[in-house]
C-alpha positions in Angstrom: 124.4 -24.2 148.9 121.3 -22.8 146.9 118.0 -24.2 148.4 115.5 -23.6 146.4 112.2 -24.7 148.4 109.1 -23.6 146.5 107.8 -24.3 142.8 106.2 -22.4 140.4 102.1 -22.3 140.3 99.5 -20.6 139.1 101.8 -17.0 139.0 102.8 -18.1 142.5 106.0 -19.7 144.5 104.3 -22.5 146.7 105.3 -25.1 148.7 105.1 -28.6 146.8 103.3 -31.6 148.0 106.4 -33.7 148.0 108.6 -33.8 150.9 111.8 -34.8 149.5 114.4 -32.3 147.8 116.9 -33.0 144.5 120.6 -32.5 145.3 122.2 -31.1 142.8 125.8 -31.7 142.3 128.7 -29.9 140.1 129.9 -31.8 138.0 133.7 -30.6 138.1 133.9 -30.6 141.7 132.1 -33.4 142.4 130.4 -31.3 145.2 126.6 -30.6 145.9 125.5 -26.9 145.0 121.8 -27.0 145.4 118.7 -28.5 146.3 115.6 -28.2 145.0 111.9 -29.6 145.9 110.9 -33.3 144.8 107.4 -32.6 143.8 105.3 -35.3 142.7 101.8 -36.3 141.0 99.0 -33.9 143.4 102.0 -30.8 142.5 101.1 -31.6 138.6 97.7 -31.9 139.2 97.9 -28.4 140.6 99.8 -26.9 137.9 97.6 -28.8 135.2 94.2 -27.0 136.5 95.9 -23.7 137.1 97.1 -23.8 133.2 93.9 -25.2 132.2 92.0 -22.6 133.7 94.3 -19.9 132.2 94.1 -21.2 128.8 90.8 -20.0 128.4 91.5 -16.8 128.0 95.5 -17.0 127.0 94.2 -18.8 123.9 92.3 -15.7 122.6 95.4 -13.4 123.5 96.8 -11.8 120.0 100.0 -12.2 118.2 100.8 -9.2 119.4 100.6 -9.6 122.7 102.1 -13.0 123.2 104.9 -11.4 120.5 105.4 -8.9 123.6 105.6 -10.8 126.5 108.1 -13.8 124.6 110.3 -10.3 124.1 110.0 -8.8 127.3 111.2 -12.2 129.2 114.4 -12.5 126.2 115.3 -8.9 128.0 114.9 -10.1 131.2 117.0 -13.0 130.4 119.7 -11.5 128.8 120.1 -8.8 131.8 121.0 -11.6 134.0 123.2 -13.4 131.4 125.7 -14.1 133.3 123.9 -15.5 136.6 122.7 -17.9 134.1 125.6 -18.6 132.7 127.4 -19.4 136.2 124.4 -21.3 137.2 124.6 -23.6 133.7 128.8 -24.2 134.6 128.2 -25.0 137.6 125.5 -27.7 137.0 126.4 -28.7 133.9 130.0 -28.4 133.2 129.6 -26.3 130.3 133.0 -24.6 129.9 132.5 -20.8 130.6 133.5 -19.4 127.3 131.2 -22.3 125.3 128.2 -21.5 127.9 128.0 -17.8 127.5 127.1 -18.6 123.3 125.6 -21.8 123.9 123.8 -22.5 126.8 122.9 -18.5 127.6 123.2 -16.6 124.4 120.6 -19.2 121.9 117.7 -19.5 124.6 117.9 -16.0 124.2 117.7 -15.4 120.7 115.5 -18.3 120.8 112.8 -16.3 122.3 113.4 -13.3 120.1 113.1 -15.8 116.9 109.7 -17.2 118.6 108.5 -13.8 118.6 109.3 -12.4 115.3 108.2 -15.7 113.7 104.1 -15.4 114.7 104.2 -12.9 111.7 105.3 -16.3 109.7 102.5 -18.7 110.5 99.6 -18.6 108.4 96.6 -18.2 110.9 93.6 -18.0 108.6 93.1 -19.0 105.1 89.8 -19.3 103.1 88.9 -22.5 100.6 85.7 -21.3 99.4 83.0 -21.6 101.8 85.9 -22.8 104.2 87.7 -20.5 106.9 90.7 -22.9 107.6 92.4 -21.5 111.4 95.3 -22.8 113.2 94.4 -22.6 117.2 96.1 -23.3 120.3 96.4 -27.3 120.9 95.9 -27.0 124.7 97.6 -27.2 127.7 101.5 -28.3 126.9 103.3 -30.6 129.3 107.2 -29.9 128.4 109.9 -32.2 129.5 113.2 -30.8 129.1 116.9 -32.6 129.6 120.1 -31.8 131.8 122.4 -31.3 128.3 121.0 -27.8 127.6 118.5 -27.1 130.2 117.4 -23.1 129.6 117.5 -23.5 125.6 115.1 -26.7 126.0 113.3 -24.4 128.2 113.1 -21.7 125.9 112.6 -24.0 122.6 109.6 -26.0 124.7 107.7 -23.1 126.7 108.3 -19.9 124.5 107.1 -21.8 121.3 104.3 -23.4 123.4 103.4 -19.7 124.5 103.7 -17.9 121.0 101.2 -20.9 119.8 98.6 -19.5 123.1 99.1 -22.7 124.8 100.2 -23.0 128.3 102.7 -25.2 130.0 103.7 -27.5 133.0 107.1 -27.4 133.0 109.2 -30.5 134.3 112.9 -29.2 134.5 115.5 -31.7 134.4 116.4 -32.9 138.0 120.1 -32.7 137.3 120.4 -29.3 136.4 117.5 -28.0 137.3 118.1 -24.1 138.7 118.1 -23.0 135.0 114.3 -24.0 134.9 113.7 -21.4 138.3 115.5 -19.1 136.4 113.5 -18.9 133.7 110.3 -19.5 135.8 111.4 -16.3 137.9 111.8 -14.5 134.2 108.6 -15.5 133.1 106.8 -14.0 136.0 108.7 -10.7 135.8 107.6 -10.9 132.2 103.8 -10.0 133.0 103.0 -13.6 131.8 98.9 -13.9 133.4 98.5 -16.4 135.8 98.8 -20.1 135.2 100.1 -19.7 131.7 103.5 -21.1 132.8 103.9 -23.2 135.4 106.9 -25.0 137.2 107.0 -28.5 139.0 110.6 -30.0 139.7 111.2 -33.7 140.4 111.8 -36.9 138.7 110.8 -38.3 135.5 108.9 -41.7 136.8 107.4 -39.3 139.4 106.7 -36.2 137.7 107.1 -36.7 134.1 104.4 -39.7 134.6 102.4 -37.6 135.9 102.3 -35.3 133.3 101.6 -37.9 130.6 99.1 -39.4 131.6 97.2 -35.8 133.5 94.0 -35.7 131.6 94.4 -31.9 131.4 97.5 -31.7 129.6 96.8 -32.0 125.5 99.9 -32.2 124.4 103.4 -33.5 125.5 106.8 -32.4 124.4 110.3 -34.2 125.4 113.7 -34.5 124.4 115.6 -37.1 126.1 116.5 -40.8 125.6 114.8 -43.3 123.2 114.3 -45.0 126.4 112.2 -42.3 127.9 110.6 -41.3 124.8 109.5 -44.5 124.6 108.0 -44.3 127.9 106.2 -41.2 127.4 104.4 -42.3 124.5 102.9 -45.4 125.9 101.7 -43.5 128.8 100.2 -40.5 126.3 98.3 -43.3 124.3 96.3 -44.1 127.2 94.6 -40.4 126.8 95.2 -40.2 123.3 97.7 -36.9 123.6 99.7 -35.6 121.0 103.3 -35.9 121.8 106.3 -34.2 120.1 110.2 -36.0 121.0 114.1 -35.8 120.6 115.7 -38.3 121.2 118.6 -38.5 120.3 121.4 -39.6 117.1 124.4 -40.9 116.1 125.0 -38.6 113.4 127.6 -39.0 110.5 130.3 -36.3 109.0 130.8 -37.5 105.2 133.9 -36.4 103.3 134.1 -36.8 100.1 137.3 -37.5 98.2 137.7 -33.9 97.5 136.7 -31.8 100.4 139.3 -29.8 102.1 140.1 -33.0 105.2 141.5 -30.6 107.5 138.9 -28.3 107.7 136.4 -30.9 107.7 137.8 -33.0 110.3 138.8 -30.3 112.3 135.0 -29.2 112.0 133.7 -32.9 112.6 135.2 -33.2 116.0 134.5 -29.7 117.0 130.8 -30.6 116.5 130.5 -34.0 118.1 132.8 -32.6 121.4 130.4 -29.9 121.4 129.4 -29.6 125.7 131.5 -33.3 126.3 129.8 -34.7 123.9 126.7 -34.5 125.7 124.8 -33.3 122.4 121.8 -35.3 120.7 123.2 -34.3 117.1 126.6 -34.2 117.5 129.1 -35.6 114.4 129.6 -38.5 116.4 130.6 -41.1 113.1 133.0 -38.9 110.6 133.2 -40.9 107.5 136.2 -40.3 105.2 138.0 -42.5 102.0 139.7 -45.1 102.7 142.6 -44.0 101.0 142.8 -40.9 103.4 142.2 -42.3 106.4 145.6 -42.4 107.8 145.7 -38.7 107.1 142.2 -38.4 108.9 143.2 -40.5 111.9 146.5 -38.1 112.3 144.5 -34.7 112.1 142.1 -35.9 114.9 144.6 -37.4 117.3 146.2 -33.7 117.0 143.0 -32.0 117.1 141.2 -34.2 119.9 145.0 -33.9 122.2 144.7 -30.0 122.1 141.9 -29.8 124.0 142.3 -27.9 127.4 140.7 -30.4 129.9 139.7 -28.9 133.2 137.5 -26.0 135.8 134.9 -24.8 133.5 135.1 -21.0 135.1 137.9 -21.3 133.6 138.3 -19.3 130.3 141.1 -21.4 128.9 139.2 -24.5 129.1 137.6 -26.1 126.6 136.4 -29.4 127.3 134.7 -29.6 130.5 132.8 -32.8 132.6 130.3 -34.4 131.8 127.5 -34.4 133.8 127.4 -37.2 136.5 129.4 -40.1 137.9 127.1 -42.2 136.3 127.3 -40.4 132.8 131.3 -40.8 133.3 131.1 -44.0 134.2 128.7 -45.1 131.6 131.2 -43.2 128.5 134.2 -44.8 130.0 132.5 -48.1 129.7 131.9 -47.5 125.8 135.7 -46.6 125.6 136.4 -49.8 127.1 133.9 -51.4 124.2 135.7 -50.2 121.2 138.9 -51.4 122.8 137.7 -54.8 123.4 136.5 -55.1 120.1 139.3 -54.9 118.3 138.9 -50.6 117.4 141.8 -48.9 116.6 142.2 -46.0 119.1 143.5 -42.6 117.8 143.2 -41.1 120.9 142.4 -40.6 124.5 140.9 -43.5 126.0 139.3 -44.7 129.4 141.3 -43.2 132.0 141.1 -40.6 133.6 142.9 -36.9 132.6 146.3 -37.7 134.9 146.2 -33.8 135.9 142.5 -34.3 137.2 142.1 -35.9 140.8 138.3 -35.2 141.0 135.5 -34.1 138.6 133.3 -36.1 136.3 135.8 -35.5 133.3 136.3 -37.9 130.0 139.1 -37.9 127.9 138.3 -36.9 124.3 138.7 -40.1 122.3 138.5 -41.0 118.9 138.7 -44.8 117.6 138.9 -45.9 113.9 136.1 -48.9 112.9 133.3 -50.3 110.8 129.7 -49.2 110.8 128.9 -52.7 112.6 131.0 -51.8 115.5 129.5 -51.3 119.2 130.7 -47.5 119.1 129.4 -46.6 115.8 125.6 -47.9 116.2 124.7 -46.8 120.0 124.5 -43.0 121.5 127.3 -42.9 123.8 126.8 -39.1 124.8 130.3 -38.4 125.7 133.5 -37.2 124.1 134.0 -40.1 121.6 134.1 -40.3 117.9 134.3 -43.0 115.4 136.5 -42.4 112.0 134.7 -44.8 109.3 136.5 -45.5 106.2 134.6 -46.1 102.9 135.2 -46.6 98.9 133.0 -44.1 97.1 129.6 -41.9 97.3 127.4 -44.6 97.5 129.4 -46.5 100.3 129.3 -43.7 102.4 125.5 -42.8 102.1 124.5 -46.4 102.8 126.9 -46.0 106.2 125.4 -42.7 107.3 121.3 -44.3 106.8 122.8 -47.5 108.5 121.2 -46.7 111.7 118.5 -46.3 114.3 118.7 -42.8 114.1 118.2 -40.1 111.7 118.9 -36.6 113.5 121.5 -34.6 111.9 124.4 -35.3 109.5 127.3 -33.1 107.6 128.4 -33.4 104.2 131.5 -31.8 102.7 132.9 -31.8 98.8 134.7 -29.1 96.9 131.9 -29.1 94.6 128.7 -27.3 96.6 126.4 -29.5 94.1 127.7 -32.6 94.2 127.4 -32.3 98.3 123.5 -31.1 97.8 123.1 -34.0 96.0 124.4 -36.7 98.5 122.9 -34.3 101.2 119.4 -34.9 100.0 119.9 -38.7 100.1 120.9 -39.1 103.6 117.6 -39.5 105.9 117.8 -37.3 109.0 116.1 -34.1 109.8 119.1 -32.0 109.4 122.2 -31.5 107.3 125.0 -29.4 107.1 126.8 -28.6 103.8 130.8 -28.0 104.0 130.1 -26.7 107.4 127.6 -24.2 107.2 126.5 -23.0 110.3 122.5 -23.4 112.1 119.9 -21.8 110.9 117.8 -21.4 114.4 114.8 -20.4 112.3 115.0 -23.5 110.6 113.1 -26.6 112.0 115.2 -29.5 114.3 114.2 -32.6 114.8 114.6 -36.3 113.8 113.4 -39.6 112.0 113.5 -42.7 112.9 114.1 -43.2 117.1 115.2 -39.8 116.6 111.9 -39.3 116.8 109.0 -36.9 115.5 107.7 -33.2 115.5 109.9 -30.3 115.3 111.4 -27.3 117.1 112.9 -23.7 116.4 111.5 -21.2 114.2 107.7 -21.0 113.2 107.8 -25.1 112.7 108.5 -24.8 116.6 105.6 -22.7 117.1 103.4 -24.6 114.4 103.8 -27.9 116.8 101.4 -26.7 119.8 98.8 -25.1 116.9 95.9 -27.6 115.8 93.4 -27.0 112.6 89.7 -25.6 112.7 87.8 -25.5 109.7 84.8 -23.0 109.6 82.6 -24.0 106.9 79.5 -21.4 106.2 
């Protein structure tokens, strides 16, 4: 057992004013692993003046400098790579080989983008008599999630930094030794004083807190539409600015003359990216109607050759998801698609038969409409809808036919017919015949997938706020 019995203040490890502790439980074994303090509203307070008081003089730090320290706690990072990757498997499920790229390996370069990318933001420019500056927004309050709990970190605090903001950091409270990790990094880093600070706990306890702190300016979280929701009633009652991801239920779309295989393959790869338990994920692919059966027999082959199993395990390559409740809550859905009438491809509700503990979902893939249960709700798990349509303008009006509008994919043997339907589909991202991320590029949503953006200078450019100097 880690226990983990301070939290991170004002440069300092203290004792919080909570008296509880987080268990934290590994999700493959089913077994606790850690436990960590359960801090609480006076512990935010405390964090919120000790940032307040550093951003006075973090705010007037250069380029340079914050450039420096953003690089210096990458390095520090990446020397311990693989503590942080056995911490992430173990309290995420992460399969080993997957965690290493992405759940180590991107915070990382994430950091080193944030840094390289201050060059890119236009700080001053003159309109006559007008100096126009971009300056620090204020103190940040980040809330970051269990799926990818050091690169939410990373995205959240090192673009809050490289803007000369501080932070109050609420870690998720189901995985949340990545956000020590990071805090222990961060001091090493020569970060001064109160520029980042760490309080773990709950959302209702801590994350409420932070919302509505009158020192915190600005609030960033990605999480569910539910708590997104949340967060910006409570903001409103200070009048913060607040940045959220929330979530998606993204569609594949491949046209009549894309290359299936490939795109398929590439489909289900995406949306059974960490169990499923990714906010962008391909989780609707939509192919013609006249090649669905083909479809439907490429995924069931492709979704059955997963390696189900320990996630320190090399071979594996689908690991648990998260909680009992998470499995519980995906198996459910399962159930949904059968009681309505879906066909199912493969997998379904029970559990793996060579599994006798461990959170773990079979990968499961159903054929339906656009109107289905499966096809309209995030189910944050292992399961994919196949979506038959007619032609071009069917399958656009089934990708924009929902809540969300995070990410989507597009594949056609002609690159300019897919840019074409590409630019009509409304999300904040998508891929063409499966190009891979560009992390300098900006992420983020429309519609309950929310607003503001991360990665990159746009990541940055979120915490900055306009000053105009008229003479």
């Amino acid at each position: 057992m880690i226990e983990r019995d301070t939290i991170f203040i004002d440069g300092k490890w203290v004792d919080s004013a909570g008296t509880g502790t987080l268990t934290v439980v590994n999700p493959a074994t089913e077994e606790p692993i850690a436990t960590v303090p359960r801090g609480n509203a006076d512990d935010v307070d405390r964090a919120a003046r000790a940032a307040a008081r550093a951003f006075e003089s973090w705010s007037w730090s250069t380029i340079e400098e914050r450039a420096a320290v953003l690089a210096r706690l990458a390095e520090i990072l990446e020397s311990r790579a693989e503590e942080v990757t056995r911490t992430i498997v173990s309290e995420v499920g992460t399969p080993v080989g997957v965690a290493r790229r992405s759940q180590t390996a991107a915070p990382i370069e994430d950091l080193r983008i944030a840094a390289a990318s201050l060059r890119d933001i236009i700080w001053e420019e003159r309109l006559d008599n007008t100096i126009v500056r971009r300056v620090p927004a204020g103190v940040a309050g980040a809330i970051t999630p269990w799926n990818g709990p050091l690169r939410m970190i990373a995205l959240k605090a090192g673009a809050a930094i490289a803007a000369g903001c501080t932070v109050v950091l609420k870690g998720t409270e189901v995985a949340p030794l990545s956000s020590f990790l990071f805090a222990g990094a961060a001091a090493e880093a020569g970060l001064p004083e109160g520029v980042f600070n760490l309080v773990s706990g709950t959302g209702p306890e801590v994350g409420e807190a932070l919302a509505t702190h009158p020192l915190i300016d600005i609030v960033s979280l990605t999480g569910s539409v539910g708590a997104g929701s949340r967060v910006m009633e409570l903001a409103s009652r200070s009048v913060k600015r607040v940045a959220l991801e929330l979530g998606g239920k993204s569609a594949d779309i491949i046209l009549e003359d894309a290359d299936l295989e490939k795109a398929v393959i590439d489909g289900l790869g995406d949306a059974f990216r960490n169990s499923g338990q990714v906010c962008g994920g391909l989780s609707r692919i939509l192919v013609p109607r006249g090649r669905l059966a083909e479809a439907e027999e490429i995924a069931a082959a492709k979704a059955t050759g997963y390696v189900i199993g320990d996630p320190r395990d090399e071979a594996t390559t689908l690991g648990p998801v998260v909680s009992d409740v998470q499995r519980d809550r995906v198996r459910r859905y399962i159930e949904i698609g059968v009681e309505e009438g879906m066909r199912l491809v493969a997998g379904g509700p029970q559990a793996p038969g060579h599994l006798d503990r461990g959170y773990f979902v079979r990968p499961t893939v159903f054929t339906g409409d656009n109107n289905s249960t499966l096809a309209q709700e995030e189910i944050f798990g292992p399961v994919v809808v196949i979506i038959p349509f007619d032609d071009v303008d069917e399958a656009v009006a089934i990708a924009n036919d929902s809540n969300y509008g995070l990410a989507g994919a597009v594949w056609a043997a002609d690159p300019s017919l897919a840019e074409e339907v590409a630019r009509r589909v409304r999300t904040g991202r998508v891929r063409i015949n499966g190009a891979p991320i560009d992390m300098r590029a900006p992420h983020g949503g429309l519609k309950r997938s929310g607003f503001g953006r991360e990665m990159g200078r746009y990541g940055i450019e979120e915490y900055l706020e306009y000053q105009s100097l008229i003479s």
